[in-house]
N, CA, C and O atoms as a GROMACS GRO file, in nm:
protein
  548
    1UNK      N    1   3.137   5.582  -2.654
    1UNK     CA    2   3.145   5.448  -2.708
    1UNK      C    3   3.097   5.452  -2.852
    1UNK      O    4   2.990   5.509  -2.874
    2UNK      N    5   3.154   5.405  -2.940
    2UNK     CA    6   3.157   5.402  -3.083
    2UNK      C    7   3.068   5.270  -3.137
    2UNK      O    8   3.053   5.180  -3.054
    3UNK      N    9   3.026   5.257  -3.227
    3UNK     CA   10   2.930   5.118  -3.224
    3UNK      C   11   2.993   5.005  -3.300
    3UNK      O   12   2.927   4.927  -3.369
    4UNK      N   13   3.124   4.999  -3.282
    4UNK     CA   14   3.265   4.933  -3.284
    4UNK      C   15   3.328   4.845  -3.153
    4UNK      O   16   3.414   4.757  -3.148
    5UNK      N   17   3.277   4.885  -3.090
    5UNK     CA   18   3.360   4.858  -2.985
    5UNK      C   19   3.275   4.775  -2.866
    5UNK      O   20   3.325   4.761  -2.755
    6UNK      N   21   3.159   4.727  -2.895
    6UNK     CA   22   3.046   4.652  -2.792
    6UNK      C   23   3.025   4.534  -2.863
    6UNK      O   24   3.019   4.533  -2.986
    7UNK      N   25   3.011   4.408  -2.775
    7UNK     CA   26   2.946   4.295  -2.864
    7UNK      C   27   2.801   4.350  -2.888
    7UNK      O   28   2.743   4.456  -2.864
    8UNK      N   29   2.762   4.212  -2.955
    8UNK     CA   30   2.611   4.218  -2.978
    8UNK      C   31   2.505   4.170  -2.869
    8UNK      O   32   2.503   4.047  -2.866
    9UNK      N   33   2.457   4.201  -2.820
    9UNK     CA   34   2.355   4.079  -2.691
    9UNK      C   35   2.332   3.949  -2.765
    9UNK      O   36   2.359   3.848  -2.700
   10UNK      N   37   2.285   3.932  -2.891
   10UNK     CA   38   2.278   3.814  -2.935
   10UNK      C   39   2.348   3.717  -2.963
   10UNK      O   40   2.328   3.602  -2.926
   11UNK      N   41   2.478   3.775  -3.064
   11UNK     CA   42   2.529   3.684  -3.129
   11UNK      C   43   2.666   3.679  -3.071
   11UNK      O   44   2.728   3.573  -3.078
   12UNK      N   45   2.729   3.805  -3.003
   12UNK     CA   46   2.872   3.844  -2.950
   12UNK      C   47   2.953   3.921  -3.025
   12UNK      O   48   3.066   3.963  -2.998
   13UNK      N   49   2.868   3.941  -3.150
   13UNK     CA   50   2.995   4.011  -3.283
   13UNK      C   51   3.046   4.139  -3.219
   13UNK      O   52   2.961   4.216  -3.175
   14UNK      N   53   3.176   4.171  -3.208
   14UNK     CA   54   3.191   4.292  -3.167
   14UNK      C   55   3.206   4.430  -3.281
   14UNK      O   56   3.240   4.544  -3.248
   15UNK      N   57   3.174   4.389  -3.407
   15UNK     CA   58   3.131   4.509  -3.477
   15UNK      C   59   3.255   4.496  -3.550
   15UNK      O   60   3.356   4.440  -3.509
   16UNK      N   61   3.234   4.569  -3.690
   16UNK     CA   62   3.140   4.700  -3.720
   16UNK      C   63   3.000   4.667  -3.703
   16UNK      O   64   2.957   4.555  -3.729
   17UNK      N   65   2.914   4.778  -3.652
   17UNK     CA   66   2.782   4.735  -3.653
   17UNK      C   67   2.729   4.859  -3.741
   17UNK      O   68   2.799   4.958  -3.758
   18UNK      N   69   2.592   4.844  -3.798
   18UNK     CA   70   2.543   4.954  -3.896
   18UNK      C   71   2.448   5.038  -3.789
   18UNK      O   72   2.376   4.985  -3.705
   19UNK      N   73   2.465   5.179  -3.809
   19UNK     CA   74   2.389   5.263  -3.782
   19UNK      C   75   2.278   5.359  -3.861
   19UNK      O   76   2.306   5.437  -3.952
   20UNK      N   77   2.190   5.344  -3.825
   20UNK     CA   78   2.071   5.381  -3.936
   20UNK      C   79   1.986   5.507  -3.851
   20UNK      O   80   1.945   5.492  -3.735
   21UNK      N   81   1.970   5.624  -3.927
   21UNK     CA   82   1.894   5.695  -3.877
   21UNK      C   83   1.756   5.705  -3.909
   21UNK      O   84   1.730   5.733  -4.026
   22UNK      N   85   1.655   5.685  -3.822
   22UNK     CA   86   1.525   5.698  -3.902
   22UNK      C   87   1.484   5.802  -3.918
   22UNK      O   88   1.493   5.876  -3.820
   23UNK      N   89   1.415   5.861  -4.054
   23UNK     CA   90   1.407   6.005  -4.126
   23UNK      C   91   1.236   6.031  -4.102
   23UNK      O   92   1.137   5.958  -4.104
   24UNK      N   93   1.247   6.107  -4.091
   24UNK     CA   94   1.055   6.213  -4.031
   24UNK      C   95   1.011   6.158  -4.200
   24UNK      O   96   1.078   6.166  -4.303
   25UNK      N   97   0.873   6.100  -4.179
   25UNK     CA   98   0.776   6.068  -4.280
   25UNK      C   99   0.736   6.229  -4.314
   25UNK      O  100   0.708   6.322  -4.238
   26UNK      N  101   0.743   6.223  -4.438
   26UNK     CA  102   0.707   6.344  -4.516
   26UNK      C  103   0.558   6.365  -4.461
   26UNK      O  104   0.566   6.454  -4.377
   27UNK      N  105   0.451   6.331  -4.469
   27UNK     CA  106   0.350   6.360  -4.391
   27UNK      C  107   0.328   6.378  -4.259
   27UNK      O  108   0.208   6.377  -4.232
   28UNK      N  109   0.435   6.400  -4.121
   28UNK     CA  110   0.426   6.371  -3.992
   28UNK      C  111   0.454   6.576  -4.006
   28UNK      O  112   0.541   6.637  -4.068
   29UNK      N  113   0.358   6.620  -3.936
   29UNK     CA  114   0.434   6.763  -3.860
   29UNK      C  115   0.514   6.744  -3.788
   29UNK      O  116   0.564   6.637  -3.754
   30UNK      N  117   0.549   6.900  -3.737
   30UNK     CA  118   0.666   6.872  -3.671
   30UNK      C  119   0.617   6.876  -3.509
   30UNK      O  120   0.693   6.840  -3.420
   31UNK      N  121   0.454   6.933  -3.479
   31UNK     CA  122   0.451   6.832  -3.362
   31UNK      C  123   0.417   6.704  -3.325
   31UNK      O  124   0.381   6.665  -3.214
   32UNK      N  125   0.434   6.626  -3.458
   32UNK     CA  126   0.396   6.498  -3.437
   32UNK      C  127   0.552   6.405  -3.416
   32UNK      O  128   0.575   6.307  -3.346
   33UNK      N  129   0.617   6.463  -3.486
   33UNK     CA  130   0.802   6.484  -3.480
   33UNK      C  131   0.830   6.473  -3.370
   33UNK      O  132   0.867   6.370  -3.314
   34UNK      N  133   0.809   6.624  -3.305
   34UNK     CA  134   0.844   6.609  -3.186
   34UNK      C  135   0.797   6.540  -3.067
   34UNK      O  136   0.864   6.536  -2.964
   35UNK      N  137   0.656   6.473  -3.083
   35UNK     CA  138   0.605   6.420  -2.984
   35UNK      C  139   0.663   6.273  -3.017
   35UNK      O  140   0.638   6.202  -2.920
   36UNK      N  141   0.718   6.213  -3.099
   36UNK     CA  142   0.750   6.118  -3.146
   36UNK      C  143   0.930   6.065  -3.085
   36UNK      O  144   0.980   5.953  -3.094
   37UNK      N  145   0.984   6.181  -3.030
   37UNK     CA  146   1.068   6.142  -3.002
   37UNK      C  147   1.219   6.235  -3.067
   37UNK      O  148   1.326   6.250  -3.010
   38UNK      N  149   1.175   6.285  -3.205
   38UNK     CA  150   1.280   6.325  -3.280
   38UNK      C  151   1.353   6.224  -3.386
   38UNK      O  152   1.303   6.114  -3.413
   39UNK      N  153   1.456   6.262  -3.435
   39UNK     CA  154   1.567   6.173  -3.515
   39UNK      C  155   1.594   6.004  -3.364
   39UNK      O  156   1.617   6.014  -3.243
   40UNK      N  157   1.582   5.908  -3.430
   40UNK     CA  158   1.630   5.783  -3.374
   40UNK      C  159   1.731   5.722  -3.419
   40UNK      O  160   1.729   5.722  -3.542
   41UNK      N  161   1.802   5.681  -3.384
   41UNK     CA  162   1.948   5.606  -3.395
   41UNK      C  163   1.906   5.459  -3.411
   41UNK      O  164   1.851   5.423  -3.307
   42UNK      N  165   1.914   5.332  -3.531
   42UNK     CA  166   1.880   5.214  -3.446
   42UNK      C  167   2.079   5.160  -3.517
   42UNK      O  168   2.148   5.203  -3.610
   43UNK      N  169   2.095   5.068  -3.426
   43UNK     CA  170   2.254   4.967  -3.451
   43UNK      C  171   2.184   4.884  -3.490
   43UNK      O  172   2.075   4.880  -3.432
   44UNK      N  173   2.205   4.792  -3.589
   44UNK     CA  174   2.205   4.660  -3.636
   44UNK      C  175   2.365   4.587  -3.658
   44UNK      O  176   2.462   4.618  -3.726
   45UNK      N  177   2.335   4.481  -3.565
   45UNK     CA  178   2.456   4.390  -3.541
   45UNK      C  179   2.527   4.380  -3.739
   45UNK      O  180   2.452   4.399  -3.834
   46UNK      N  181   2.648   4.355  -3.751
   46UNK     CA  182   2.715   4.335  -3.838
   46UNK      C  183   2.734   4.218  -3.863
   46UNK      O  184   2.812   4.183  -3.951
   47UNK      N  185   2.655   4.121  -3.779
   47UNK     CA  186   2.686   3.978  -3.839
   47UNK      C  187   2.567   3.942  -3.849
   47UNK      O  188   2.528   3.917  -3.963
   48UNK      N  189   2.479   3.929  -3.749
   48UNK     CA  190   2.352   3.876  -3.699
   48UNK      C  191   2.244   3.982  -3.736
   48UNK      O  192   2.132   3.958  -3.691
   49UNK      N  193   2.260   4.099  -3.813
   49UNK     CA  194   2.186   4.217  -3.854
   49UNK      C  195   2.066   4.229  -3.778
   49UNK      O  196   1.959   4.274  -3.820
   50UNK      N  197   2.089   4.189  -3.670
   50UNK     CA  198   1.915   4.195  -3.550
   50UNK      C  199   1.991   4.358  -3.488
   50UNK      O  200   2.096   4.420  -3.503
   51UNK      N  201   1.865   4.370  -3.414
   51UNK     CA  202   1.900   4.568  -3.381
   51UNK      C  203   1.936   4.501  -3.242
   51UNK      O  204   1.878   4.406  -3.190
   52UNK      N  205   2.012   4.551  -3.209
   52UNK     CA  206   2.115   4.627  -3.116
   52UNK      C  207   2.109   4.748  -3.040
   52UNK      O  208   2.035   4.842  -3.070
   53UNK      N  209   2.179   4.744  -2.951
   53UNK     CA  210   2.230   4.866  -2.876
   53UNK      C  211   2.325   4.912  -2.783
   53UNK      O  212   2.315   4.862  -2.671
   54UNK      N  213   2.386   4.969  -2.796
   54UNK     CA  214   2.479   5.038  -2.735
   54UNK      C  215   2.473   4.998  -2.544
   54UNK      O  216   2.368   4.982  -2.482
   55UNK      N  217   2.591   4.991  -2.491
   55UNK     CA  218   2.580   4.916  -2.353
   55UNK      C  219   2.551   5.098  -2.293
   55UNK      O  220   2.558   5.213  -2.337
   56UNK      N  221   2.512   5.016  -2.150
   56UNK     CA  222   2.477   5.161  -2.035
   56UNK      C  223   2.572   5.142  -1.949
   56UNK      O  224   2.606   5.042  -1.886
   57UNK      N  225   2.618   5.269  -1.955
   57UNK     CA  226   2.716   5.300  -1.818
   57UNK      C  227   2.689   5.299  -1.650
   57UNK      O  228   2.776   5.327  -1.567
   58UNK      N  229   2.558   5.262  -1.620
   58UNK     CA  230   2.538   5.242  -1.489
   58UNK      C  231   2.614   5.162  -1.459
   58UNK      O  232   2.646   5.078  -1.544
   59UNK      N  233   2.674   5.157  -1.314
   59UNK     CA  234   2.721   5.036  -1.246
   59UNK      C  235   2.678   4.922  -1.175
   59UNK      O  236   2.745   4.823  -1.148
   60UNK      N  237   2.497   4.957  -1.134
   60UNK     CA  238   2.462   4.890  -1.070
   60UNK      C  239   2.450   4.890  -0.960
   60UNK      O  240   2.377   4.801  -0.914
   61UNK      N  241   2.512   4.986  -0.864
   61UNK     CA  242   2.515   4.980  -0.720
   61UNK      C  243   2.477   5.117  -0.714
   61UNK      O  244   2.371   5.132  -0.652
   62UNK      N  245   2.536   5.243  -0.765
   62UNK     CA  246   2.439   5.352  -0.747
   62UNK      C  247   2.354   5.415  -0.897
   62UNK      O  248   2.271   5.506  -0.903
   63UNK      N  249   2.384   5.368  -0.959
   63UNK     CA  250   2.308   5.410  -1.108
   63UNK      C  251   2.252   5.262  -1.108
   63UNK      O  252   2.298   5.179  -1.030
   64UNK      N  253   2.154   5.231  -1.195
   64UNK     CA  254   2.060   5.079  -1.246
   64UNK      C  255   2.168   5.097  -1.350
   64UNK      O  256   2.205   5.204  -1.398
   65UNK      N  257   2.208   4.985  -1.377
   65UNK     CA  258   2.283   4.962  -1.527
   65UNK      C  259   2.168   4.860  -1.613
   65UNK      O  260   2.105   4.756  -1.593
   66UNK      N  261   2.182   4.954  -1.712
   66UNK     CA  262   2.077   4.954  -1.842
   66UNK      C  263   2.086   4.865  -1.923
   66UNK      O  264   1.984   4.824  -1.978
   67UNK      N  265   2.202   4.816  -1.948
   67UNK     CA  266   2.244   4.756  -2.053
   67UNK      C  267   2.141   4.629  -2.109
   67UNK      O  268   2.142   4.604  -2.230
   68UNK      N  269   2.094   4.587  -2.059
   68UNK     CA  270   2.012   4.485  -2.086
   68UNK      C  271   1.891   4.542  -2.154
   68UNK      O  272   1.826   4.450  -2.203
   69UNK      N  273   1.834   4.662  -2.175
   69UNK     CA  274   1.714   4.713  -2.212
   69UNK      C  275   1.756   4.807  -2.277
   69UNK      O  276   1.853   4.875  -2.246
   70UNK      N  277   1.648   4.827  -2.426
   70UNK     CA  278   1.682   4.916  -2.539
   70UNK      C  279   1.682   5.094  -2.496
   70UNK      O  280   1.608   5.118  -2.401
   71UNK      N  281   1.728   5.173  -2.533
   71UNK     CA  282   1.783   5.317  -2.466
   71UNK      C  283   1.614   5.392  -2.456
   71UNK      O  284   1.584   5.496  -2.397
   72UNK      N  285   1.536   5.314  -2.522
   72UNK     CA  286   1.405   5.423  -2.554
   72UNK      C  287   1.286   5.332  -2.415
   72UNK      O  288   1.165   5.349  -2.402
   73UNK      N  289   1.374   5.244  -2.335
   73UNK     CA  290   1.293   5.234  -2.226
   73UNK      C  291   1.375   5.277  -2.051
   73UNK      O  292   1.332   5.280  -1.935
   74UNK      N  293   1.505   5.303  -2.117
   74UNK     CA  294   1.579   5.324  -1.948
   74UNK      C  295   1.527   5.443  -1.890
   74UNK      O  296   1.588   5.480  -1.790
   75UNK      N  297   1.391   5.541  -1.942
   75UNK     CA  298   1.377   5.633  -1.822
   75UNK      C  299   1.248   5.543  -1.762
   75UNK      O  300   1.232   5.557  -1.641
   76UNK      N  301   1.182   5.478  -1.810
   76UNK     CA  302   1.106   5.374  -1.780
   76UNK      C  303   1.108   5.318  -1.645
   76UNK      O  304   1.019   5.296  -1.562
   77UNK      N  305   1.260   5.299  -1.646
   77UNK     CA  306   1.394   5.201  -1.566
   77UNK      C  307   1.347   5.300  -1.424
   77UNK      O  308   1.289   5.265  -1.322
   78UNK      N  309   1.388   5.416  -1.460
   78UNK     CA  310   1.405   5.496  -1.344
   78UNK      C  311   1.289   5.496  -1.255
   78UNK      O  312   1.275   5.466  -1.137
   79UNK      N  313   1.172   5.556  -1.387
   79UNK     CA  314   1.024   5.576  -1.296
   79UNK      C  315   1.003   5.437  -1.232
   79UNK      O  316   0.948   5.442  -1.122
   80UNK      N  317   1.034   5.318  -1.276
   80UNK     CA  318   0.945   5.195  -1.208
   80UNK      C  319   1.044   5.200  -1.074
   80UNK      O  320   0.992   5.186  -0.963
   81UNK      N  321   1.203   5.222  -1.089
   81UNK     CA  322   1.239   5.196  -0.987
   81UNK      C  323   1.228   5.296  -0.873
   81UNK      O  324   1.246   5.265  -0.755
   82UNK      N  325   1.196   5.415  -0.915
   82UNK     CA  326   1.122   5.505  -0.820
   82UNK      C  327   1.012   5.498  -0.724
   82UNK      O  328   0.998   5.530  -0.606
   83UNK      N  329   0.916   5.431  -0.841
   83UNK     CA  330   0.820   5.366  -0.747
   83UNK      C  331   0.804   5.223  -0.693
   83UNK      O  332   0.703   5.162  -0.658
   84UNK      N  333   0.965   5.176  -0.697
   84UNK     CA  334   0.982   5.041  -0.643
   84UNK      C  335   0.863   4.946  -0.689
   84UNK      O  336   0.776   4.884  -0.629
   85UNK      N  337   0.895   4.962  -0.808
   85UNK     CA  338   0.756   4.860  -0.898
   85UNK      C  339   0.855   4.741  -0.896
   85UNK      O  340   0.880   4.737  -1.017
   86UNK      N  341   0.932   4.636  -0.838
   86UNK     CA  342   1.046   4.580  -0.898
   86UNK      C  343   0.965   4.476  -1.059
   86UNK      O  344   1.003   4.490  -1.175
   87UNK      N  345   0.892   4.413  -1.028
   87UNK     CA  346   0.847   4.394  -1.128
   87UNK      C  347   0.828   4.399  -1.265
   87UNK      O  348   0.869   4.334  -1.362
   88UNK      N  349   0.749   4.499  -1.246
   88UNK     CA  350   0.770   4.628  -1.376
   88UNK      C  351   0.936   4.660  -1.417
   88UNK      O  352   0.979   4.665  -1.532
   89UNK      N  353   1.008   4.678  -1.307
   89UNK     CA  354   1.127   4.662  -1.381
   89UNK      C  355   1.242   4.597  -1.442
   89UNK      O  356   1.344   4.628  -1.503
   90UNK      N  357   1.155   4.446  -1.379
   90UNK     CA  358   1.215   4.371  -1.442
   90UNK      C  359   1.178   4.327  -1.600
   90UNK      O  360   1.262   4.301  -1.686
   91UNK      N  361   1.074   4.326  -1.612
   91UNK     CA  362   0.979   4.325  -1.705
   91UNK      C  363   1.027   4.395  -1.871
   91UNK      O  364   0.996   4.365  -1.987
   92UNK      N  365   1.117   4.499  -1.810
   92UNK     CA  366   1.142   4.544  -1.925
   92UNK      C  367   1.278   4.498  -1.986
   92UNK      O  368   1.343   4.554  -2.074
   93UNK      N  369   1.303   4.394  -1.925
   93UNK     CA  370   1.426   4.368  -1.984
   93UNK      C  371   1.370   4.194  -2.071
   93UNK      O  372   1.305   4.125  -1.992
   94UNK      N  373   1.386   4.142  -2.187
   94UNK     CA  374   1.304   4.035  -2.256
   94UNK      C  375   1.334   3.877  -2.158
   94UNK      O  376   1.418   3.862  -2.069
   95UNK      N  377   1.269   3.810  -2.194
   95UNK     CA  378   1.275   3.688  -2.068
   95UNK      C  379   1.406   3.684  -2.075
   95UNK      O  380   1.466   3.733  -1.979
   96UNK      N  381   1.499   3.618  -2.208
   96UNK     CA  382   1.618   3.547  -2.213
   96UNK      C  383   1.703   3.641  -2.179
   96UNK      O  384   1.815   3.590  -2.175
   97UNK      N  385   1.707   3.793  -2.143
   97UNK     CA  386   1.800   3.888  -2.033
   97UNK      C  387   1.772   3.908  -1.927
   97UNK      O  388   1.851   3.963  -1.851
   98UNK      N  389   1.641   3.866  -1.885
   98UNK     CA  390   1.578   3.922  -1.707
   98UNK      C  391   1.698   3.836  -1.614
   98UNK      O  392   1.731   3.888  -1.507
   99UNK      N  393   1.737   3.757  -1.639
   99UNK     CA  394   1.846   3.718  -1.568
   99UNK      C  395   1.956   3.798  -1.543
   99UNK      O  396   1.960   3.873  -1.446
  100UNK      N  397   2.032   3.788  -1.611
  100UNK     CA  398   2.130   3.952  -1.649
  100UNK      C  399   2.084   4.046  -1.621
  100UNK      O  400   2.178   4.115  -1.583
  101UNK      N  401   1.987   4.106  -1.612
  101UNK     CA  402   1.926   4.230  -1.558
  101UNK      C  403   1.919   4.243  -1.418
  101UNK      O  404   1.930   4.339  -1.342
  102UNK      N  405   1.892   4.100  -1.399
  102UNK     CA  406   1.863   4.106  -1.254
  102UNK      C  407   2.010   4.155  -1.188
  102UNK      O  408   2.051   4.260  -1.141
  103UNK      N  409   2.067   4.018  -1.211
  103UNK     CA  410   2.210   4.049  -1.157
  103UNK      C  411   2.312   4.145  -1.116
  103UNK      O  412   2.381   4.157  -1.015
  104UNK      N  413   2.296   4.237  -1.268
  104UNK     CA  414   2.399   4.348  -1.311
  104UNK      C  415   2.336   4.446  -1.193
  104UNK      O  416   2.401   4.536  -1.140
  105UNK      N  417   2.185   4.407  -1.157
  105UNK     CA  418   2.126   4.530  -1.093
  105UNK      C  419   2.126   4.473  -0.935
  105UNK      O  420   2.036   4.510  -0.859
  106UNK      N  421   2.180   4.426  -0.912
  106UNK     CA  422   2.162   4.336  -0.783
  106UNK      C  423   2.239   4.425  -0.673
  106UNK      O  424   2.189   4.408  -0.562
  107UNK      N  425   2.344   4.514  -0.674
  107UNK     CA  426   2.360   4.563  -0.579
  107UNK      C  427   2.297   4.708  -0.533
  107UNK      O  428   2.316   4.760  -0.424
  108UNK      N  429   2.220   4.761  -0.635
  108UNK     CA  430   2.122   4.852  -0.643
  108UNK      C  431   1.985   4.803  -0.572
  108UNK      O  432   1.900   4.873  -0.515
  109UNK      N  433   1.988   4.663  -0.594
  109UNK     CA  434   1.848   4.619  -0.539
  109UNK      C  435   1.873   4.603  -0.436
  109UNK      O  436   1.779   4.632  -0.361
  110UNK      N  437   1.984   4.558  -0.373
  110UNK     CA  438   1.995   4.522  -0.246
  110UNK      C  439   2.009   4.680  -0.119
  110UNK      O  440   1.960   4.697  -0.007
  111UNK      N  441   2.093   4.764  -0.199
  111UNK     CA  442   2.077   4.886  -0.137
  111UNK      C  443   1.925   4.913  -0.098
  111UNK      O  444   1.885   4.917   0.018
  112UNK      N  445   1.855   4.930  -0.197
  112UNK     CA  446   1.722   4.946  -0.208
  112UNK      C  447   1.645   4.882  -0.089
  112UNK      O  448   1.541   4.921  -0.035
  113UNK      N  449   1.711   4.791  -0.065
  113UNK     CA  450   1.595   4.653  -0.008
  113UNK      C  451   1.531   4.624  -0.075
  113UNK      O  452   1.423   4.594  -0.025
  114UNK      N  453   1.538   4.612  -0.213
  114UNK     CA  454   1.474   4.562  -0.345
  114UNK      C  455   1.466   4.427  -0.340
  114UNK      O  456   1.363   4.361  -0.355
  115UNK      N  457   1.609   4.373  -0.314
  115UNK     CA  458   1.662   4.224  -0.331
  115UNK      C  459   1.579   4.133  -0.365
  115UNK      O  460   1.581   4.062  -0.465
  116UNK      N  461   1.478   4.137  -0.247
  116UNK     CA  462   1.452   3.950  -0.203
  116UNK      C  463   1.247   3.978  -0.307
  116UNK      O  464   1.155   3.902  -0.335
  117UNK      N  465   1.270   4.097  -0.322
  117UNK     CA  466   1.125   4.095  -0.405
  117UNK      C  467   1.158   4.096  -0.526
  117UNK      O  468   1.071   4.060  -0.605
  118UNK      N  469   1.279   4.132  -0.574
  118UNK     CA  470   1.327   4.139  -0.701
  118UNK      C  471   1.348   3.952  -0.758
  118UNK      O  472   1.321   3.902  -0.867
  119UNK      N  473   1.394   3.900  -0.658
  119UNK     CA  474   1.432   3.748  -0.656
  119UNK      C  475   1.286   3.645  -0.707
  119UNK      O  476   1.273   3.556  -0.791
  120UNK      N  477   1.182   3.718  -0.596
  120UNK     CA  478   1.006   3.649  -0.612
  120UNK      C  479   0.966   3.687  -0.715
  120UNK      O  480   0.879   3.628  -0.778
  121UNK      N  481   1.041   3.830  -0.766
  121UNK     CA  482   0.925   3.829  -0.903
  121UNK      C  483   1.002   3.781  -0.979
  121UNK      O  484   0.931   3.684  -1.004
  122UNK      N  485   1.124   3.758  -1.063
  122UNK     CA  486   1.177   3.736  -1.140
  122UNK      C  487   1.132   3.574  -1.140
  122UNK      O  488   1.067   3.555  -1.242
  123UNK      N  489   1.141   3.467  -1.073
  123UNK     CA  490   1.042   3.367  -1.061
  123UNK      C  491   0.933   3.359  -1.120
  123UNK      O  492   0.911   3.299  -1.225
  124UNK      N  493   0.836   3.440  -1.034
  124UNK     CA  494   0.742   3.472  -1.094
  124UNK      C  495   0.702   3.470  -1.194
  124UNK      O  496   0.604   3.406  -1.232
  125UNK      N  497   0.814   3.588  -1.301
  125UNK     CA  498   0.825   3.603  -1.405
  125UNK      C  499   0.863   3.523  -1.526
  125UNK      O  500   0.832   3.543  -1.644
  126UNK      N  501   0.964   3.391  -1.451
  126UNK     CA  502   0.981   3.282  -1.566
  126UNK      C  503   0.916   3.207  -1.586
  126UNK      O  504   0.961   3.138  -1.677
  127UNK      N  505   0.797   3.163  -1.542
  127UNK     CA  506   0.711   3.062  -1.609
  127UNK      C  507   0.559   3.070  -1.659
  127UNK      O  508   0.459   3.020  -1.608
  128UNK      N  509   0.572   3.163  -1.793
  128UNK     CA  510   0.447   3.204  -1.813
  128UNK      C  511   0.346   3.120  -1.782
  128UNK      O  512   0.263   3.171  -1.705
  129UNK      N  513   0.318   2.968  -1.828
  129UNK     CA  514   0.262   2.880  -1.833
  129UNK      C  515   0.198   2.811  -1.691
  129UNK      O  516   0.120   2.717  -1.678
  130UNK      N  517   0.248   2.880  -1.612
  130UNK     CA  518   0.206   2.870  -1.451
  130UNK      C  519   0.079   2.845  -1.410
  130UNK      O  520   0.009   2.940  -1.447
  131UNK      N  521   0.001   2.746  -1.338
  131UNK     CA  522  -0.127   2.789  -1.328
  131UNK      C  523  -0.146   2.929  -1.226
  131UNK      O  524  -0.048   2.968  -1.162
  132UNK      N  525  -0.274   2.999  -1.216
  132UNK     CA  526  -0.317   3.088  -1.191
  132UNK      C  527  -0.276   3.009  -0.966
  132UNK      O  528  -0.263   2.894  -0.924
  133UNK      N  529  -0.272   3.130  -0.900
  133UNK     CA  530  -0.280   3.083  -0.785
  133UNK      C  531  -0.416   3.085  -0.676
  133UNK      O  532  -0.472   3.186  -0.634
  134UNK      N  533  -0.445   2.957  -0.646
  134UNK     CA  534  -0.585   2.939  -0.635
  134UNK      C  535  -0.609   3.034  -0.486
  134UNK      O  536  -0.724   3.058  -0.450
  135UNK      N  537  -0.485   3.085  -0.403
  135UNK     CA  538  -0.550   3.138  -0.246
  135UNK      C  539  -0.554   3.322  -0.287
  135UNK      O  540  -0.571   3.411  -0.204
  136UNK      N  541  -0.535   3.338  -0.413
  136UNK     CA  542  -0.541   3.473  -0.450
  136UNK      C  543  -0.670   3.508  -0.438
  136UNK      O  544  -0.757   3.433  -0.483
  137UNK      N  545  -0.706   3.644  -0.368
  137UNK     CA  546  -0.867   3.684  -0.391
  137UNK      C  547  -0.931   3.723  -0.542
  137UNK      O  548  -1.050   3.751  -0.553
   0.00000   0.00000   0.00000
């Protein structure tokens, strides 16, 4: 996939979008380089110039499809859903996509038996402003 050819999550532009590589700070070694990750790729939308990213090829039913979360957290994706954190994995997708996240991932959760905890936390998860729950120890 070319960074031409995807809308934007924000705005919908489907591109050209700019690709920018970020360059090693002249003072960083190179095991600070490498612990850092290496050369990074970021897209910035072509209309809406907010960063972007490239969609994920999961489908959702046997891969998590990513798309909703930036590429430097989908192994993240994996470990939480490994340890059936659903939470945590929802978490990583920003409030105004946890919806979409949920969804796209919904037949993965349901395989899982993820579903119906994935459903409580995402709740959970929308109303920061919530009071605290008083029968909690």
């Amino acid at each position: 996939m070319t960074p031409t050819d995807f809308p934007c999550f924000l705005c919908g532009y489907a591109g050209p979008h700019t690709r920018t590589l970020l360059s090693r700070d002249p003072a960083m070694t190179e095991a600070e380089w490498e612990a850092s990750g290496g050369p990074q790729v970021f897209i910035h939308c072509g209309a809406c110039q907010m960063e972007t990213w490239e969609p994920d090829s999961g489908d959702g039913v046997a891969e998590p499809n990513l798309t909703m979360i930036p590429p430097r957290l989908r192994a993240l994706a994996h470990q939480f859903l490994d340890e059936r954190a659903v939470s945590s994995f929802l978490l990583l997708a920003e409030s105004h996509y946890r919806t979409q996240f949920a969804e796209d991932n919904a037949g993965l959760l349901h395989r899982l038996e993820l579903w119906d905890d994935a459903v409580l936390a995402h709740f959970a998860l929308r109303d920061p402003h919530r009071p605290p729950r008083t029968d909690e120890p």
